[in-house]
N, C-alpha and C positions, 0 to 999 in steps of 0.2 A: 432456618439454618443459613450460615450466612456463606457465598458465594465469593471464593478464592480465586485472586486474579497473582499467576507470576509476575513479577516485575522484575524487567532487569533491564538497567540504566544503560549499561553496553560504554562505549565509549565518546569520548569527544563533548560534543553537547549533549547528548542523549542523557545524562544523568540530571540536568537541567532542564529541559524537555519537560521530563517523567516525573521529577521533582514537583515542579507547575502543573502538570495534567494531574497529580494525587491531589493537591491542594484543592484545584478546582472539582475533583470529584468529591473530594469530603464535603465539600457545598452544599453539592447535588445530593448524596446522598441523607444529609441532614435536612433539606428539603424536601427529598419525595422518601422518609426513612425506610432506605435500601437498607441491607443488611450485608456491605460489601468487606471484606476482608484481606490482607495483602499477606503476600512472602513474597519477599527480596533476594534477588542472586544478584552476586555483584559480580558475575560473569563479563571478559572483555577480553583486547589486544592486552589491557596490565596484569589480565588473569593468565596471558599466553605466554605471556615471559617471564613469569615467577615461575609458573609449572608445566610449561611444556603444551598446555592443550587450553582451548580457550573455553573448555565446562568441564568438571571431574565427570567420571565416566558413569555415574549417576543420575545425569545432570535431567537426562529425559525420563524416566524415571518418574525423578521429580516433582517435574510439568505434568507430568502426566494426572498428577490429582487435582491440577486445578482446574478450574471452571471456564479458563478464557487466561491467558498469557499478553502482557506488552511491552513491547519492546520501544527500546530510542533510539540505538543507534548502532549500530559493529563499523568500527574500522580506527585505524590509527597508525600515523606513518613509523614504518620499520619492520609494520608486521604484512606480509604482502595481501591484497583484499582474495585472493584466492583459499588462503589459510585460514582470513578471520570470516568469511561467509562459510565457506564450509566445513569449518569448527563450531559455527552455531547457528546461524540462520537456517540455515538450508536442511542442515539434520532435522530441526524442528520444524519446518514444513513439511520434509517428507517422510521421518518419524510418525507423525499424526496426519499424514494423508492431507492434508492443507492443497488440495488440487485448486481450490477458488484464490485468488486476487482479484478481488475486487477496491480500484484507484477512481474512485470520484472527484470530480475538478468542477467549477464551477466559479463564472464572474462575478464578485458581489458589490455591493454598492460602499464605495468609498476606495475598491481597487482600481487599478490600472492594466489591462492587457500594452505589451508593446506593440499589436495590433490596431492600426490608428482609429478606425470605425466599431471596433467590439467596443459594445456597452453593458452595462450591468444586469444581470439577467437575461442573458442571451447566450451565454456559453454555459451549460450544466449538462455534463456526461460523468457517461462512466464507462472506463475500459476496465475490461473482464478480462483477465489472463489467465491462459491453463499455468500452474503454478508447481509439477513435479516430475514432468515428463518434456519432453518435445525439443528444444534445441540444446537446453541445460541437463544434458544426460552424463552419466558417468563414465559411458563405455567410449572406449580410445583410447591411447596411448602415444608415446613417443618412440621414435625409431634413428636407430646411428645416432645417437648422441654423441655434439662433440664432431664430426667427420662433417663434410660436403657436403653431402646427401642428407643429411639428418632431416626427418619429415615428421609430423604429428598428424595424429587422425581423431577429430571429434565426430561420434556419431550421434543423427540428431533421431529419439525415438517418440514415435507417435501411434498411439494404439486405440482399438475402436473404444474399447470402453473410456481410456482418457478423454477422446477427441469428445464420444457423445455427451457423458456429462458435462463438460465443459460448456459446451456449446447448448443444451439443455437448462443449464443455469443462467447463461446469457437471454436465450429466450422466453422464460419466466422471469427476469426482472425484468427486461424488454417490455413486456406483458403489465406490469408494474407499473410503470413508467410511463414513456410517450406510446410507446407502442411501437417505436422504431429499431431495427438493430442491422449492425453492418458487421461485416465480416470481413478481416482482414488476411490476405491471402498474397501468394506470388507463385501462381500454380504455373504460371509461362516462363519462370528459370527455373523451380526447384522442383524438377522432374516425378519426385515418387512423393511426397511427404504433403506438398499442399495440394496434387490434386484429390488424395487421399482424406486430407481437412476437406476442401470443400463437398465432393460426393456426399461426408457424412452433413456437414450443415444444410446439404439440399433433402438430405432424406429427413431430417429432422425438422427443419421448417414445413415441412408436408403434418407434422405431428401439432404445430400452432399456428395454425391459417389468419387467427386473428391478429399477428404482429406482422409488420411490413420489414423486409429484409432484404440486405443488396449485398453483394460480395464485391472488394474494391481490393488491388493489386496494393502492396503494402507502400509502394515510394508513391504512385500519386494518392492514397491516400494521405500522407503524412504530408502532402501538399496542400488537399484539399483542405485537413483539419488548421494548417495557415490560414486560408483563403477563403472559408467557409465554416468555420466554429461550430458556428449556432444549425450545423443544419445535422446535426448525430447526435444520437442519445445513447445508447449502449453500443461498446464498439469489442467484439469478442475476438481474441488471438492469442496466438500462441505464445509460448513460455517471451521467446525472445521480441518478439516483434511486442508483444503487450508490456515487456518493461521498457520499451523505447518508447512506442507511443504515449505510454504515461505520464513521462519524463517531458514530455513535447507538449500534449494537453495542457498540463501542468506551467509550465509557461509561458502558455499562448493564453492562460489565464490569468496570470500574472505573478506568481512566483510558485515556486515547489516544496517554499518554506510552510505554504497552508497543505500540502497535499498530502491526505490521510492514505493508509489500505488495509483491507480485512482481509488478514491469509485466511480462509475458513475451509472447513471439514463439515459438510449442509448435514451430513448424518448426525452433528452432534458427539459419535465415537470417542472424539479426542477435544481437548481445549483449541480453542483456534486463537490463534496470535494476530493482534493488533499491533499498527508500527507507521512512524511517519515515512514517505517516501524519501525528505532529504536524508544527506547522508549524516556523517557525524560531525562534519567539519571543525574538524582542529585550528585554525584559525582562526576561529571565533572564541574557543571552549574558553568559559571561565571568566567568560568579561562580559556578562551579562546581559549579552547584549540577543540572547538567541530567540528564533522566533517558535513561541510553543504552540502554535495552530493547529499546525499538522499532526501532532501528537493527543492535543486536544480533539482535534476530529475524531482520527481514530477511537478513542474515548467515546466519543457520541455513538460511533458503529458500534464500537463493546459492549454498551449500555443495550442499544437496540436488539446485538444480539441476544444477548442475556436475559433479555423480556421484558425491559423496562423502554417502554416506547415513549410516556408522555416526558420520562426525567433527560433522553436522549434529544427529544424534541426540544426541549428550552434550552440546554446546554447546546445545541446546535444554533438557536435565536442569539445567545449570549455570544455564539462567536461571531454572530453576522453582525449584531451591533457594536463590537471590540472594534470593526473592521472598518465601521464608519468614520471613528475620526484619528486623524494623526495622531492625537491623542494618546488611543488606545493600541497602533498599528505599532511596529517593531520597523527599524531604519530599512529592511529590506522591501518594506511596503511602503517605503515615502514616509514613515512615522519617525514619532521623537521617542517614541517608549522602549523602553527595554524589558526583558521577561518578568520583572515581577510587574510594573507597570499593567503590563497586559494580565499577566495573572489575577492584580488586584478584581479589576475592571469586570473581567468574568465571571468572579465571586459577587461580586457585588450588582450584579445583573442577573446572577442565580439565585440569590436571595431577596432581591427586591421582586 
């Protein structure tokens, strides 16, 4: 039976992106004969201005029967990023429980950090963010609108079972991995929420004695990962601080044009959404010029999720050799190639 992935292009480059990561996965699939399947939503900002909302009120629903969902991109100028995240991003992460973000980064040989001493194979992490509760909560309001006084109130919620699975998953890939994991915290300004995070990562590292774990205040850590790259492996935080640090990772590796992420559901219950970290950028869209890495990665996690490990493995090879030469690299990487250039490249490194 063959395994249904949503697709939806979203806006800006994302439909170029997603475009290039189907091509390369028909590769892959005709190579290791997967038996993969697509439905397409043409869900976006040009969905929210014909009709009011940016997915018909079906729209999860929908997802809801596929196997794994990918996305490329939400946003686009006119529609505010508040209205197009949470007209579809956000629903469908916390619609289907998508508590995991998992954002792996990594220096590879033919990139550039703008860090003058990082070299190639010496920066490979990955931050873990709780992904539906913790600083991106719903509850708050606004107050005196409009008057002198007018004040807003976002409250940030953080709960034992959020915090511990979260931080349970970080220390099982930890476990995985190097065997390292650090925790990202600010328990010495934000009074009730992180020392509430850390009590729980201390009770739960008592649960895996065999990973090494250190807890690091969130601005000197986002110093440290400047200063010191290569010395973190899994780095676990919460909703707000893990999409910043990703963000930072991500170009202390050398661009956020390759940087993939797995919104996952570990139960399984629901489809888990794959997605590049860059945004949509309208200022490129259409001119060929976009870089499909990031999109493509995610790709390799989708594969991996899905249970196909040796087809995610070569497609993950195929982007490290894209990456070697200008050649194959896209202008944000110092390259001469544009998306299908790189697209080519891939396919033909999947099939050779």
């Amino acid at each position: 039976m063959a395994q249904v992935i949503g697709v939806i292009g979203g806006d800006g480059i994302g439909p170029e992106v997603v475009g290039a990561t189907r091509t390369v996965l028909d590769a892959v699939a005709e190579v290791h004969t997967l038996d993969l399947a697509y439905e397409t939503y043409d869900w976006s900002c040009h969905t929210y201005a014909e009709t009011g909302t940016m997915m018909p009120d079906d729209g999860l629903d929908r997802l809801a029967e596929h196997d794994a969902v990918l996305l490329g991109a939400v946003g686009w100028p006119g529609v505010p990023d508040h209205v197009s995240l949470w007209g579809l991003l956000i629903p469908i992460r916390r619609h289907f429980r998508l508590y995991v973000n998992e954002r792996p980064i990594a220096l590879f040989e033919g990139m550039e950090s703008p860090l003058r001493n990082a070299r190639p194979g010496e920066i490979d992490l990955v931050v873990v963010r709780e992904n539906v509760e913790g600083e991106y909560s719903e509850i708050g309001g606004r107050l005196n609108r409009g008057f002198a006084d007018e004040m807003a109130v976002q409250e940030a919620v953080f709960t034992r079972p959020g915090v511990t699975r979260i931080v349970d998953h970080a220390f099982a890939l930890a476990r995985q991995r190097g065997g390292r994991l650090t925790s990202a915290t600010k328990s010495n300004g934000i009074v009730h929420t992180m020392p509430f995070w850390d009590e729980i990562v201390r009770e739960r590292a008592a649960e895996h004695p065999d990973v090494d774990w250190e807890s690091e205040l969130i601005d000197a850590l986002a110093a440290k990962v400047v200063l010191q790259p290569e010395r973190y492996d899994v780095i676990v935080a919460s909703n707000l601080f893990g999409d910043i640090l990703s963000d930072l990772t991500a170009a202390v590796a050398g661009s956020i044009g390759i940087a993939p992420s797995a919104n996952l559901d570990p139960t399984r219950e629901h489809p888990s959404m794959f997605e590049p970290v860059h945004g949509s950028a309208p200022d490129i869209a259409g001119q060929g010029v976009a870089n499909p890495i990031g999109t493509v990665w995610s790709a390799v996690m989708m594969l991996d999720h899905l249970g196909h490990g040796e087809a995610a493995a070569d497609l993950m090879d195929a982007v490290r050799h894209s990456l070697r030469s200008p050649g194959t690299r896209t202008r944000d990487l110092g390259g001469t190639a544009g998306t299908a250039e790189v697209t080519q490249a891939l396919v033909a490194h999947v099939r050779a």
